[in-house]
Backbone bond lengths (Angstrom), bond angles and torsions (degrees), N, CA, C in turn:
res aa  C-N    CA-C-N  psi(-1)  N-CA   C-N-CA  omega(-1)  CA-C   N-CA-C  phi
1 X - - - 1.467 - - 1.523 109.76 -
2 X 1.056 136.45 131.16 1.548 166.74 169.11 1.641 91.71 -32.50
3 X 1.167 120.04 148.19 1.194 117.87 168.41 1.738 89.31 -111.62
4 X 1.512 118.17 146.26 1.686 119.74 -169.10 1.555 115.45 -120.64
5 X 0.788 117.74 135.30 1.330 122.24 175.50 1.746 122.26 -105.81
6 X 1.417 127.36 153.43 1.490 116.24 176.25 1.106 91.52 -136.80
7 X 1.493 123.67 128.09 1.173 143.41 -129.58 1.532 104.23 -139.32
8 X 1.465 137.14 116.81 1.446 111.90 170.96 1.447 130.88 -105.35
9 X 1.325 97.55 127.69 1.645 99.70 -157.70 1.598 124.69 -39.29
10 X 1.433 111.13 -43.14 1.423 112.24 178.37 1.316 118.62 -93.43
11 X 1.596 127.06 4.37 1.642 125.33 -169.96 1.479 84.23 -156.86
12 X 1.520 151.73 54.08 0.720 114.10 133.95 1.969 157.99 3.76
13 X 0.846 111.11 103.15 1.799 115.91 -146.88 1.822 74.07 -86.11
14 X 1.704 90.11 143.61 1.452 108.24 -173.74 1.458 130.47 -69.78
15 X 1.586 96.88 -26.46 1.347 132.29 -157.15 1.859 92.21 -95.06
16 X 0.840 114.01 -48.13 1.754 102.69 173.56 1.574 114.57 -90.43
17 X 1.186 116.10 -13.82 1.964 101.52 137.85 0.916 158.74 -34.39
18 X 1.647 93.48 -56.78 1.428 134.37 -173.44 1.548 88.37 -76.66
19 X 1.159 129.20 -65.49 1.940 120.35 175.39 1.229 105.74 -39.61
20 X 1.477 123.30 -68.09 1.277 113.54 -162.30 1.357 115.95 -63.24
21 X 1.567 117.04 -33.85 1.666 96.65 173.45 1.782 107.88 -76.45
22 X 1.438 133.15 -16.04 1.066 96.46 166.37 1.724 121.39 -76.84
23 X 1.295 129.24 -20.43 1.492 123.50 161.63 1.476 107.57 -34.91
24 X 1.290 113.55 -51.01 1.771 115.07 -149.73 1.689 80.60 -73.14
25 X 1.291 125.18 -42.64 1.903 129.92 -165.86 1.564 98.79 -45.91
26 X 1.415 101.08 -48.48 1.521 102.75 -179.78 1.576 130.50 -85.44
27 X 1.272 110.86 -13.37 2.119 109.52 137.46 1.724 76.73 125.62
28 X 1.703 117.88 40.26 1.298 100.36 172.22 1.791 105.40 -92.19
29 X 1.606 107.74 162.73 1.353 102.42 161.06 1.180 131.49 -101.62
30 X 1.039 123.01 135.80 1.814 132.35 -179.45 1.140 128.22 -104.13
31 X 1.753 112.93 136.70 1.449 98.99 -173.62 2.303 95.59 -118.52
32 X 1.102 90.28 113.22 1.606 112.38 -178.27 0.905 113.14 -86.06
33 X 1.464 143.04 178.89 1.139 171.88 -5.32 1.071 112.62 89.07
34 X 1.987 136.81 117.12 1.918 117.96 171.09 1.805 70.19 -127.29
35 X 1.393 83.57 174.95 1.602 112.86 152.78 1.663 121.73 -57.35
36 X 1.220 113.53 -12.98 1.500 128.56 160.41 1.416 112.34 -97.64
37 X 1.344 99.27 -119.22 1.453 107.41 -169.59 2.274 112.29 -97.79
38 X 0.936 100.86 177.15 1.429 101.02 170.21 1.617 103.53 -70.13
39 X 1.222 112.59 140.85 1.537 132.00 171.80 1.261 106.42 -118.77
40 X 1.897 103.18 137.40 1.468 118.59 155.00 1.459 97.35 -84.40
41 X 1.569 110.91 150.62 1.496 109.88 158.36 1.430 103.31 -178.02
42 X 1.361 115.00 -159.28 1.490 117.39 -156.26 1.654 117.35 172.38
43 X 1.322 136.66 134.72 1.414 131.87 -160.99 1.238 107.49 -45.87
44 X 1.573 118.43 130.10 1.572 124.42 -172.41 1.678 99.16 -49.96
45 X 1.105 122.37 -52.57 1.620 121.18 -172.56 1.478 133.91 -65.60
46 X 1.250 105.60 -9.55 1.972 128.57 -177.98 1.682 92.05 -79.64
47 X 1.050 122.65 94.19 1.559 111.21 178.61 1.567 99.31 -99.56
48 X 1.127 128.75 29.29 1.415 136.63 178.74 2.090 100.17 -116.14
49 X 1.614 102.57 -24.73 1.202 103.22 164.05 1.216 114.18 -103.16
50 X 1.491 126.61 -20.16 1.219 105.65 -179.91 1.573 120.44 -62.60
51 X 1.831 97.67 -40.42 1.521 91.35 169.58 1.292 124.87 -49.72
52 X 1.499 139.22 -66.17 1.245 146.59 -146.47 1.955 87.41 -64.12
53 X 1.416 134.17 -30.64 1.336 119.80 154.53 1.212 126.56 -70.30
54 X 1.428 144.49 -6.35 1.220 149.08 104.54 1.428 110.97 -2.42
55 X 1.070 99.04 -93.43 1.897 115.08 174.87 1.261 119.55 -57.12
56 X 1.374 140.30 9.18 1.512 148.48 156.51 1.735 90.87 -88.83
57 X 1.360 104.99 -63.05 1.736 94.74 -139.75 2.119 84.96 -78.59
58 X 1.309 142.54 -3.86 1.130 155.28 -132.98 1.221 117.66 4.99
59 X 0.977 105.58 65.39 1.814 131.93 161.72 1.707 114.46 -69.72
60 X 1.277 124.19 138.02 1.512 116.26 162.76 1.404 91.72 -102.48
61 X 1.617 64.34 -173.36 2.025 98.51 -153.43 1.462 98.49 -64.42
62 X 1.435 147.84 -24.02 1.048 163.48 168.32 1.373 113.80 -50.26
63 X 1.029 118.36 -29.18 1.586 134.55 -178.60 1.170 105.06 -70.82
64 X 1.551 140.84 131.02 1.495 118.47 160.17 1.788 95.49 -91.53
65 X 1.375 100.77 -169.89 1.373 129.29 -160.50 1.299 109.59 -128.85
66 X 1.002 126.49 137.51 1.866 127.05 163.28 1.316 121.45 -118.86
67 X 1.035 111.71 154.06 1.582 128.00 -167.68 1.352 115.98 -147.01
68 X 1.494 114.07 167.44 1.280 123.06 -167.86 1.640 110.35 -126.66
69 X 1.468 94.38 150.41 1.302 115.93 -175.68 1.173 126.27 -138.21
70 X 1.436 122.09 151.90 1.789 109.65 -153.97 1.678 97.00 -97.51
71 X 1.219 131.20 -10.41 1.227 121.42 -175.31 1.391 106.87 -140.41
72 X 1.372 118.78 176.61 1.753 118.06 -175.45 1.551 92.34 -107.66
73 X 1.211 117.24 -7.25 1.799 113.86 167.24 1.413 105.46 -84.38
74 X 0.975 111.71 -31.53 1.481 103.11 -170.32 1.855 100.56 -92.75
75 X 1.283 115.98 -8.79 1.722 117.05 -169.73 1.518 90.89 -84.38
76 X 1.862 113.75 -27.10 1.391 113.36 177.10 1.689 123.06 -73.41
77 X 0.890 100.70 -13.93 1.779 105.13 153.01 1.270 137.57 -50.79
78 X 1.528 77.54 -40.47 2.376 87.05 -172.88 1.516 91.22 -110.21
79 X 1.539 141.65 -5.17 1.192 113.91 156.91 1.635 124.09 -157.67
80 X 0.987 110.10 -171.71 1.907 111.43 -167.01 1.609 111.37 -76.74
81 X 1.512 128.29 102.02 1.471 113.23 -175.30 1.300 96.20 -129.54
82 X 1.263 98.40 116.48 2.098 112.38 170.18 1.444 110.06 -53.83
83 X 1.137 117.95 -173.87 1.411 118.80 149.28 1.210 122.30 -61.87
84 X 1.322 121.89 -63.22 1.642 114.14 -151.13 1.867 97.23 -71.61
85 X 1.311 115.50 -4.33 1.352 110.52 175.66 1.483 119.36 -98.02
86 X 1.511 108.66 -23.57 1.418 123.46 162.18 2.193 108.03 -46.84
87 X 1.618 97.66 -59.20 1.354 89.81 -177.76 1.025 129.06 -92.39
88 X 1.527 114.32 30.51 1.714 130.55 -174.31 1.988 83.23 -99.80
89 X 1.107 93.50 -60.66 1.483 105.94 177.42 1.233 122.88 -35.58
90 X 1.542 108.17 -83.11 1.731 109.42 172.90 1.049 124.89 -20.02
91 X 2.050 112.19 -39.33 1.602 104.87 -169.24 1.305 120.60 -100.67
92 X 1.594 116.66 16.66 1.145 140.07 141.01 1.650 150.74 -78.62
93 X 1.349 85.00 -11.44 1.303 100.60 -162.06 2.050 109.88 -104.35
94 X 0.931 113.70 135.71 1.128 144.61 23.92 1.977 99.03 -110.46
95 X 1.135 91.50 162.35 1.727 96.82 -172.65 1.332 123.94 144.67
96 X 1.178 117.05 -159.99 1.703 117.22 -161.63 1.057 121.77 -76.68
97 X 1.244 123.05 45.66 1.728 128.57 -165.77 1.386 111.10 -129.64
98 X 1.841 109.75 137.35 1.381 104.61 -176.93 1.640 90.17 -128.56
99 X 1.453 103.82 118.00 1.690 120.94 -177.40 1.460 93.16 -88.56
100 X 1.767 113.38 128.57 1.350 127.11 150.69 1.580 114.10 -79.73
101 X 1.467 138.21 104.42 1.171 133.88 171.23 1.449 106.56 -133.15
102 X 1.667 103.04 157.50 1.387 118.49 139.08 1.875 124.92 42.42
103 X 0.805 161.40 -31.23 1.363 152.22 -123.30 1.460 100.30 -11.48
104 X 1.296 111.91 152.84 1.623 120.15 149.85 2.281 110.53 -115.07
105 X 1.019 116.00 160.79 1.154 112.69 161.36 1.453 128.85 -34.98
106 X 1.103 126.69 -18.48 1.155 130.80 176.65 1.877 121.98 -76.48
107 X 1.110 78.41 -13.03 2.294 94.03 -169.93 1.602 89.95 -88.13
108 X 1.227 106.13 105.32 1.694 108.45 149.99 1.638 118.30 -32.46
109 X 1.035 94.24 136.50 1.711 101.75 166.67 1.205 137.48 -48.29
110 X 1.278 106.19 -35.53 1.464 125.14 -165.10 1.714 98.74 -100.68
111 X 1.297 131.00 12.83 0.980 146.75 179.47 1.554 121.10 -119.68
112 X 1.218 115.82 -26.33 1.568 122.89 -170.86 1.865 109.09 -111.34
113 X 1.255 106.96 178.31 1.478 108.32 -157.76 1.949 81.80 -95.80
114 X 1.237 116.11 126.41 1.290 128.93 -164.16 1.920 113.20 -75.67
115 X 1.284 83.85 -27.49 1.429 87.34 -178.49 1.658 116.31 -108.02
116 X 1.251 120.19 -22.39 1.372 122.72 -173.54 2.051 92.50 -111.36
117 X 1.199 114.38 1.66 1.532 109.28 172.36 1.296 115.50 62.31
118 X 1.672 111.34 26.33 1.949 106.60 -158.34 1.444 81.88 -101.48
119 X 1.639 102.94 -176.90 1.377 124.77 158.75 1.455 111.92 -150.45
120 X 1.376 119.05 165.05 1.455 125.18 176.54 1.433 123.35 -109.22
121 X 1.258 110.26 115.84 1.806 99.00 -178.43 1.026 108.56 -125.62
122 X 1.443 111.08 173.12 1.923 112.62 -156.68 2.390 79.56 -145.76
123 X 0.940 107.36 119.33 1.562 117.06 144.19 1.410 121.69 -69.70
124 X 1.175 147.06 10.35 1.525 150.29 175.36 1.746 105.39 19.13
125 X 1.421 91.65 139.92 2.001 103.50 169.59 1.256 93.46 -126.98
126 X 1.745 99.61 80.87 1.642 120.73 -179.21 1.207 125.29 -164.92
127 X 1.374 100.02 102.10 1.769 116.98 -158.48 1.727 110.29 -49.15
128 X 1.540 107.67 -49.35 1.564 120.86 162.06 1.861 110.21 -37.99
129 X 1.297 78.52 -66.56 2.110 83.54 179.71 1.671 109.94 -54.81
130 X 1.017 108.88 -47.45 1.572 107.23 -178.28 1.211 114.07 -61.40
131 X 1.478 119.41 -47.59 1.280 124.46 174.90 2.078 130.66 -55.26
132 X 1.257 86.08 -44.83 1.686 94.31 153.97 1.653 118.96 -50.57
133 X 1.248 106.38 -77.55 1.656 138.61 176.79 1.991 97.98 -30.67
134 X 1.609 106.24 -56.64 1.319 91.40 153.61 1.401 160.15 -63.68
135 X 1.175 96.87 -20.70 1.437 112.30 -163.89 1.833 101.39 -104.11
136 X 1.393 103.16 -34.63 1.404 122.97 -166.29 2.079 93.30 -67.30
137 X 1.343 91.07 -46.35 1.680 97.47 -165.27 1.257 130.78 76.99
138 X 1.919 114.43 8.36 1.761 102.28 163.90 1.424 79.79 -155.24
139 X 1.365 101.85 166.50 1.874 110.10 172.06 0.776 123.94 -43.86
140 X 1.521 130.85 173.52 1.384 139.21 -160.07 2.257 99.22 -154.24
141 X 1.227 93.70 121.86 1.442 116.36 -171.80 1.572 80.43 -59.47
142 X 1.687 116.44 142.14 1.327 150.42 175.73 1.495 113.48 -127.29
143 X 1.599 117.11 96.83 1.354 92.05 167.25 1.736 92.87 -139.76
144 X 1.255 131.51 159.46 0.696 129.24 -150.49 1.591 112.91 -100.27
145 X 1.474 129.26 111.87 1.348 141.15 -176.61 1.818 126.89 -80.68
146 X 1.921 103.41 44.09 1.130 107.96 171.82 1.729 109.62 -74.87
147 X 1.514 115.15 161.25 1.379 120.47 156.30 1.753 119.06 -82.40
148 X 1.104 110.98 117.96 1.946 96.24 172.68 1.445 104.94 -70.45
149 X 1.268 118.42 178.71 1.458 132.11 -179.02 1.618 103.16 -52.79
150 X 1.115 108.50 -47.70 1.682 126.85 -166.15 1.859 106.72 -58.51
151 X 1.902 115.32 6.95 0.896 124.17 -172.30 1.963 126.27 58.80
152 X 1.880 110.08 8.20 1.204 136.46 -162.73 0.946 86.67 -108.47
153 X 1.718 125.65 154.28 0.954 152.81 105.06 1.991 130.87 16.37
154 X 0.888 143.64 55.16 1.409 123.36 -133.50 1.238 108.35 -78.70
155 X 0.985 137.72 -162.63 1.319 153.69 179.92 1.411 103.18 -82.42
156 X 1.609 109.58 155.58 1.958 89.04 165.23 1.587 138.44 -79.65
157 X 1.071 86.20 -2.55 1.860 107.77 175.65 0.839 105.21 -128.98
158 X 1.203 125.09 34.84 1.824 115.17 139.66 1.413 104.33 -94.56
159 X 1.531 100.89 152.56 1.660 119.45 -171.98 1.645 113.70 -115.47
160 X 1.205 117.31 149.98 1.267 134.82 -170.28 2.075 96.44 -50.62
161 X 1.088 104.47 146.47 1.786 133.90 41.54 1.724 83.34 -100.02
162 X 1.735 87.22 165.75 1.882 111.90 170.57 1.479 93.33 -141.51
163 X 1.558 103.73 173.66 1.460 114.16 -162.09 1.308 92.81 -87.70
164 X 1.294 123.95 143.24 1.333 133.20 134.19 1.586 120.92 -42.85
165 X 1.601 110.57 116.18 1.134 115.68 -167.66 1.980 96.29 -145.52
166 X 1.369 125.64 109.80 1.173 123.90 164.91 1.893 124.49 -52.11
167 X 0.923 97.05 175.01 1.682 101.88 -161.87 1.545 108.80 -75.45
168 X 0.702 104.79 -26.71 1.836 121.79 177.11 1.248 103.05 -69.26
169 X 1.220 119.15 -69.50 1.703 125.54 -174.56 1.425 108.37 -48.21
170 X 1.542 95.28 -53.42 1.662 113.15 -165.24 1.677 97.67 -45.58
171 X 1.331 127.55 -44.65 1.272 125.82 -172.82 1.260 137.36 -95.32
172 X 1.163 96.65 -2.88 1.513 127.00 171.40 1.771 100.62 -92.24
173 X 1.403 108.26 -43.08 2.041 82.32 169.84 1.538 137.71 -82.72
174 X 1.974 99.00 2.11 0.988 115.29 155.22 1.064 145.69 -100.94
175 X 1.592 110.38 14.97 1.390 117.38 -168.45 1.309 108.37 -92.49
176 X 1.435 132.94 -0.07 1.342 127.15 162.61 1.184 115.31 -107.01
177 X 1.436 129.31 16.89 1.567 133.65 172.82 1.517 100.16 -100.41
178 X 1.108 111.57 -53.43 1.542 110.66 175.84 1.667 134.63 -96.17
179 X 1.408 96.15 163.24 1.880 90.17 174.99 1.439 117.51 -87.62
180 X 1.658 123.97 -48.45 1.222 109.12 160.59 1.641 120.73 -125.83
181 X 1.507 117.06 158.36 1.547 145.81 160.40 1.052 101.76 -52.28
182 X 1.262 147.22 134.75 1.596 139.42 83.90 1.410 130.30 -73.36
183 X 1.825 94.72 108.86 1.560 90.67 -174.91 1.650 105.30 -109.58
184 X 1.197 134.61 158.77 1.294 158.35 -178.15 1.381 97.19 -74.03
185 X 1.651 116.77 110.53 0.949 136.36 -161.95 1.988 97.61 -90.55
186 X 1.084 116.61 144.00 1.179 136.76 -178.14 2.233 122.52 42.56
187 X 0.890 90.03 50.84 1.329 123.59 -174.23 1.399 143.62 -99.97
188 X 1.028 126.93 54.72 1.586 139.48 -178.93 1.883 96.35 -2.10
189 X 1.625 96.25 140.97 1.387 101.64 164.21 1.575 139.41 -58.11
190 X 0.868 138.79 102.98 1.425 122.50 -169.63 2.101 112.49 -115.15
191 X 1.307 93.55 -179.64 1.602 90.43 178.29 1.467 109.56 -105.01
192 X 1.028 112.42 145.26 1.769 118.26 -156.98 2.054 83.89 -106.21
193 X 1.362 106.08 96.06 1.710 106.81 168.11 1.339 94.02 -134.25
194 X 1.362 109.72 -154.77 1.743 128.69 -165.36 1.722 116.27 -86.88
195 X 1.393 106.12 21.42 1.456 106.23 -157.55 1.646 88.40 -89.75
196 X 1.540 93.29 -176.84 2.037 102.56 177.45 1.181 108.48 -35.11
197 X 1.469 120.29 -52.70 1.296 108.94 -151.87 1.444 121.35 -85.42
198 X 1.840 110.14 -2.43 1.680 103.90 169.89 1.395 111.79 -159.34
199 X 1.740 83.64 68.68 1.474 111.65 -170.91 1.829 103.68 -95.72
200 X 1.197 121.03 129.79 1.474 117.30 -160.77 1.689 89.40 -49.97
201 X 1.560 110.95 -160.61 0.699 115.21 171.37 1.974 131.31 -107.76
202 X 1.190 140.98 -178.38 1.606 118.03 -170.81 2.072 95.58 -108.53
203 X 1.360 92.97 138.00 1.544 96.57 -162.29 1.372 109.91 -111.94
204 X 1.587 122.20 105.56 1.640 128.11 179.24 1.672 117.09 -89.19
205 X 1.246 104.78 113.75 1.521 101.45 167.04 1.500 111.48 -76.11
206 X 1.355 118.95 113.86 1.390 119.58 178.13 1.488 112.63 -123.93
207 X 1.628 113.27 46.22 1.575 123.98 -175.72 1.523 101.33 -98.46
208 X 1.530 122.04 5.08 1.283 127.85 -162.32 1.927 106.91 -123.67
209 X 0.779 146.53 176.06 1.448 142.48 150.95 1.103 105.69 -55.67
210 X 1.110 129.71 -80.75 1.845 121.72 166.61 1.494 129.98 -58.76
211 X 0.874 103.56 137.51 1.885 115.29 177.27 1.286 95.09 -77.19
212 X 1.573 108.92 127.25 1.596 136.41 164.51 1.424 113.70 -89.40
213 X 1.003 140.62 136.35 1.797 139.59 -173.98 1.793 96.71 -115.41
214 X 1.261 88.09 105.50 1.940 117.42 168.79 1.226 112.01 -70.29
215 X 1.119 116.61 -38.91 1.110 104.50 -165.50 1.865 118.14 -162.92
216 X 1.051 133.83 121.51 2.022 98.39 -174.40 1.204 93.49 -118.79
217 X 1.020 98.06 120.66 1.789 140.42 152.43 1.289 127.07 -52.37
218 X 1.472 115.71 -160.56 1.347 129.37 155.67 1.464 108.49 -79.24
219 X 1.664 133.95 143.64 1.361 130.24 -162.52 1.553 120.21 85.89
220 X 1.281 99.46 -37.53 1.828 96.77 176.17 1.227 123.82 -27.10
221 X 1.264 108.38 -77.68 1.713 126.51 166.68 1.392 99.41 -31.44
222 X 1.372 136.00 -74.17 1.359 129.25 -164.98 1.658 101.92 -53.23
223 X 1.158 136.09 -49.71 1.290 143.16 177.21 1.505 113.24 -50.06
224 X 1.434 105.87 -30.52 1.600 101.23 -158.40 1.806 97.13 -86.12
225 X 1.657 111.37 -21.03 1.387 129.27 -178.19 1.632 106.78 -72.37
226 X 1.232 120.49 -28.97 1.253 113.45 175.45 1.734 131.11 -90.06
227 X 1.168 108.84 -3.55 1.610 139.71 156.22 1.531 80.40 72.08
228 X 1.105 149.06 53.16 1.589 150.36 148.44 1.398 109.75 -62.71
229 X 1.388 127.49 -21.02 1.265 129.59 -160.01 1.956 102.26 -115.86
């Protein structure tokens, strides 16, 4: 059984942080809360957890992985960002965006796209996420913990529709995949489907001079208003 946490979205309490990043210290997996959708994930460096999230969402090794990071200085650590992609970024950030770039040496293997050397990162506009990301001190594996219709797990690139599944259930079919909950502390029940509020996220390949659109998400529309693209 999951050990659970209740978490408050805008003040995060310090003291159930501080647990959960030491869980993640010790190679547990967590299923969180983003500004998108719910994420499985787990300390970028536990590659003994990254797999066993591998083996939840059943991804091969071929798959890369994305993760989140609390700053675009610190996203510049784990990978290669020019300028003109630096200020594509900034005016995105923080929020619903998952940038394909660059790897640097720092991205585990078993985490990055093996053959094109990329990786995916997400800046989150999520006081919970930030608050980990701080305290934790390195990224945190992001993959996204919708149900498909098929009541499974989906793939990570599979796209909506997903089942309607309430918050109760929703955590109850994950409480034997993972070690800990973060649940959204004081929060009316709702149904976890494809609406605004846990809409994947919109995915830019920016390993090129031009930004490629993977995928549109939640944010698109706001993106498509700022003619960046």
């Amino acid at each position: 059984m999951a050990k659970r946490y209740e978490v408050h979205p805008e003040s995060p309490q310090p003291r159930m942080i501080a647990s959960i990043c030491d869980d993640l210290r010790r190679g547990a997996v967590l299923l969180y809360p983003t500004d998108t959708v719910y994420a499985i994930g787990c300390d970028l460096n536990s590659k003994a957890a990254v797999e066993r999230v591998r083996q939840i969402k059943r991804l091969a090794n071929d798959k890369p992985l994305t993760f989140i990071c609390p700053s675009l200085s610190e996203a510049a650590q784990y990978c290669r960002i020019v300028d003109p992609t630096y200020r594509l970024m900034r005016r995105l950030i923080p929020g619903p965006y998952t940038f394909i770039l660059p790897a640097t040496k720092l991205v585990p293997r078993v985490v990055m796209d093996p053959k094109r050397k990329t990786t995916g990162i997400r800046i989150p506009d999520s006081k919970i996420c930030q608050a980990i990301l701080g305290t934790l001190g390195n990224p945190v594996i992001s993959t996204s913990a919708h149900f498909a219709q098929s009541g499974e797990l989906p793939d990570v690139n599979e796209l909506p529709p997903y089942e309607p599944v309430d918050e109760a259930e929703f955590f109850d079919r994950l409480d034997g995949l993972v070690d800990v909950i973060v649940m959204v502390q004081e929060r009316e029940a709702v149904i976890l489907e494809a609406d605004q509020h846990y809409q994947v996220s919109t995915i830019l390949d920016l390993t090129d001079t031009d930004p490629i659109v993977i995928r549109q998400g939640l944010g698109w529309q706001a993106l498509e208003e700022t003619g960046l693209l």
